[in-house]
C-alpha positions in Angstrom: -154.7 10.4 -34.6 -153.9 12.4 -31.4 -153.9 10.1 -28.2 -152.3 13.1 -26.1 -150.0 10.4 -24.6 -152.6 8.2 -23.7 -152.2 5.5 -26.2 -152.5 2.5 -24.1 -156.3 3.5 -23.1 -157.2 3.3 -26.5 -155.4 -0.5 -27.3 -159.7 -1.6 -26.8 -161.0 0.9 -29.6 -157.8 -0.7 -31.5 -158.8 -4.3 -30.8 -162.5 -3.8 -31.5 -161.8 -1.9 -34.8 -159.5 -4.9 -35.9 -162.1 -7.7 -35.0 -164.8 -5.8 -36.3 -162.8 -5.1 -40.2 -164.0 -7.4 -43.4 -161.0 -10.2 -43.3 -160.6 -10.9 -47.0 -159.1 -14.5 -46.4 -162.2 -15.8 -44.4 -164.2 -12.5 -46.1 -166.3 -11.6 -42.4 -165.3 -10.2 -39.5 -163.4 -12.0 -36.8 -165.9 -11.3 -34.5 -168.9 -12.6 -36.5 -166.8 -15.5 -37.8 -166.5 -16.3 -33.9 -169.8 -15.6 -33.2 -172.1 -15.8 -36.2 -173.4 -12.3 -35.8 -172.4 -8.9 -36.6 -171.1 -6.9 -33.2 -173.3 -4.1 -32.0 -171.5 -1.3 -31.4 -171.0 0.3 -28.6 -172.0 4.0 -27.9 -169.2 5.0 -26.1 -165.6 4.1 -25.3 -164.8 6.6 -21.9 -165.6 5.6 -18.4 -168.8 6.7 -17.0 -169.0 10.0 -15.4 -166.2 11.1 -17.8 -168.6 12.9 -19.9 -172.6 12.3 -20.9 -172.7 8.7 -21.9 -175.3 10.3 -25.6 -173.3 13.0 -26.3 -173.6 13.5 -30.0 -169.7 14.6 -30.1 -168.9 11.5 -28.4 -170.4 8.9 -30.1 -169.6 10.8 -33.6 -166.1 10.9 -32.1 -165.8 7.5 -31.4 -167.1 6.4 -34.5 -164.6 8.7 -36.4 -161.4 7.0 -34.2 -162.8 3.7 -34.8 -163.2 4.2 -38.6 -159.9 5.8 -38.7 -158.4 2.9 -37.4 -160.0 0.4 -39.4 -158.5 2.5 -41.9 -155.4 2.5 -41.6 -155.4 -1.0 -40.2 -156.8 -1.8 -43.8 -153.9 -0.4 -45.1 -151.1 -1.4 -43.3 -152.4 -5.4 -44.6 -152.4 -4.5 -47.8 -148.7 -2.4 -47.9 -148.0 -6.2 -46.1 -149.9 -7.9 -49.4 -147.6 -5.7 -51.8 -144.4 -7.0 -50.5 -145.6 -10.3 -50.3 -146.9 -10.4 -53.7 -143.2 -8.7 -55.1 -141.7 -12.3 -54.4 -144.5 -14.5 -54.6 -144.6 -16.8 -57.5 -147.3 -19.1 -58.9 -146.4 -22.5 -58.2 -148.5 -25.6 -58.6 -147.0 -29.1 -58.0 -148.5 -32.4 -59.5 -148.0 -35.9 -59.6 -144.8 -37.1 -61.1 -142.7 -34.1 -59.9 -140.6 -36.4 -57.7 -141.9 -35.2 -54.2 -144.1 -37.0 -52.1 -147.1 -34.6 -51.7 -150.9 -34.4 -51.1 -152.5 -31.5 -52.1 -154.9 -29.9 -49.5 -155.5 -26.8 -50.8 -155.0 -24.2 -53.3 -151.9 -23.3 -51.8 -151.2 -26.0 -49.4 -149.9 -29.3 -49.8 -149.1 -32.3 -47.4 -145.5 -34.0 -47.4 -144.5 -37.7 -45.9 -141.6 -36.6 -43.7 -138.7 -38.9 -42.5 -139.5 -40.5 -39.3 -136.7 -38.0 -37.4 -139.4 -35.1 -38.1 -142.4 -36.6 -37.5 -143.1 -33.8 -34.5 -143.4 -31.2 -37.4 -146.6 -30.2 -38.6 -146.4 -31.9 -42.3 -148.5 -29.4 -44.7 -146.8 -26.5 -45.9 -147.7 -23.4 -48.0 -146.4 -23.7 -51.5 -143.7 -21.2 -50.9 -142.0 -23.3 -48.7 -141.4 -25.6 -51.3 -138.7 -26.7 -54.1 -138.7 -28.0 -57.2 -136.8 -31.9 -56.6 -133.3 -31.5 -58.8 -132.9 -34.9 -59.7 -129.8 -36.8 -58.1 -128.7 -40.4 -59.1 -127.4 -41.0 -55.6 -130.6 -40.6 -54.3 -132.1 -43.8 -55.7 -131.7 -46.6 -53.6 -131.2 -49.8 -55.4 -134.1 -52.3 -55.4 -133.2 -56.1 -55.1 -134.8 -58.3 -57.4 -138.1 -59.8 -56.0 -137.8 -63.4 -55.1 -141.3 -65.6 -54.8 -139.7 -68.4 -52.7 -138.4 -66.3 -49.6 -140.3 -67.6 -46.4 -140.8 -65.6 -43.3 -141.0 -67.6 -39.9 -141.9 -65.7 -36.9 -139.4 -66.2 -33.8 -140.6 -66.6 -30.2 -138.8 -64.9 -27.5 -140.6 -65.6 -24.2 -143.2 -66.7 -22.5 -145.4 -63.7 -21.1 -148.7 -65.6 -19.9 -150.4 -69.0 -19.5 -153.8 -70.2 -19.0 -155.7 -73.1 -19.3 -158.8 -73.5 -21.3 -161.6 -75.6 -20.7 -163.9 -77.3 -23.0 -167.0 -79.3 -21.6 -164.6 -82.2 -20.7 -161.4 -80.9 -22.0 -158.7 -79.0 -20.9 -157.0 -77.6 -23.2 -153.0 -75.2 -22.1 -151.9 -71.9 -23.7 -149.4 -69.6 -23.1 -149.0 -66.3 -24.2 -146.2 -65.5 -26.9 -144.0 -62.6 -27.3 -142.6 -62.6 -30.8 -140.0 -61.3 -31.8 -140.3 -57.8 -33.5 -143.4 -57.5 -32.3 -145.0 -55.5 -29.5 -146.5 -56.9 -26.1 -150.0 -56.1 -27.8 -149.3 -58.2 -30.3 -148.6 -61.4 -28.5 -150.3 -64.4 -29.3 -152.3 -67.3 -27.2 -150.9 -70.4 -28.5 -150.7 -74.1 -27.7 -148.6 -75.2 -24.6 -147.4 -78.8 -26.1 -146.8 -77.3 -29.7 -144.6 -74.6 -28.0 -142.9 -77.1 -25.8 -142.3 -79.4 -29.1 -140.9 -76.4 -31.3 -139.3 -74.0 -28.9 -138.3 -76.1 -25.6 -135.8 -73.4 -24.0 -138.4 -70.8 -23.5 -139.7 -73.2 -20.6 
């Protein structure tokens, strides 16, 4: 195509052929994907004044620069599709194969990443993914399970206190920070049983 060193006036026919070419993946148009309708097209891409806004010439011209781009735009994705496709290799992943995985889509699945990459998006396109080699030092050793084991929850200060009244009763809490717990998880709790048990947070 001859842009007689003009090229960048031409980047809108360009951008209008490309959102106006069949997309296989979401198989429309960008444009009517975006806007539910097909795009009318224009009759003429110059400035007014240039020339006579219905000039045959110009809208057959138009049309022939716009299908030439859509043309070539066409097959520039699908020398891109060729070289993909050279290395691509059918992989599926299921359960048992010793990764942790969700499968979203065809071609897509979800991992559970460590907590140190938890700011990276966590589904990935097959292709990104291994095969798990399996490695004995990766098992971490499991102690027995022990029924009798208690757990007892550790105060470890006093946030709040209030006092509750009940017709002719009333009744003091305090508010409870526990240990290994957040501030949104403290708990309203009696005054005297807290003075009984745990005398040095007062």
């Amino acid at each position: 195509m001859d842009f007689r060193g003009s090229w960048e006036e031409y980047l809108p026919l360009a951008e209008f052929a490309y959102n106006n070419s069949y997309q296989s993946s979401i198989q429309r148009a960008l444009y009517e994907a975006l806007y539910g309708r097909k795009c009318h097209t224009p009759l003429c891409w110059t400035e007014l004044g240039e020339r006579r806004v219905l000039s045959p010439e110009l809208v057959s011209e138009t049309d022939d620069k716009v299908h030439l781009i859509r043309d070539r735009l066409k097959a520039a994705s699908d020398r891109q599709k060729s070289y993909t496709d050279l290395k691509r290799k059918d992989i599926e992943y299921s359960v048992g194969d010793m990764v942790f995985l969700k499968r979203v889509g065809l071609v897509t699945y979800q991992l559970e990443l460590p907590l140190e990459l938890d700011r990276i998006h966590d589904v990935f396109h097959v292709s990104m993914l291994r095969h798990y080699r399996s490695d004995p030092t990766h098992i971490v050793p499991v102690e027995e399970i022990r029924p009798d084991l208690t757990f007892e929850e550790e105060p470890m200060q006093i946030l709040d206190c209030d006092v509750k009244v009940l017709r002719r009763k009333s009744i003091p809490l305090v508010k409870v920070l526990w240990r290994n717990h957040s501030t949104e998880e403290a708990t309203w709790e009696l005054e005297d049983s807290m003075r009984q048990q745990y005398p040095h947070l007062f």
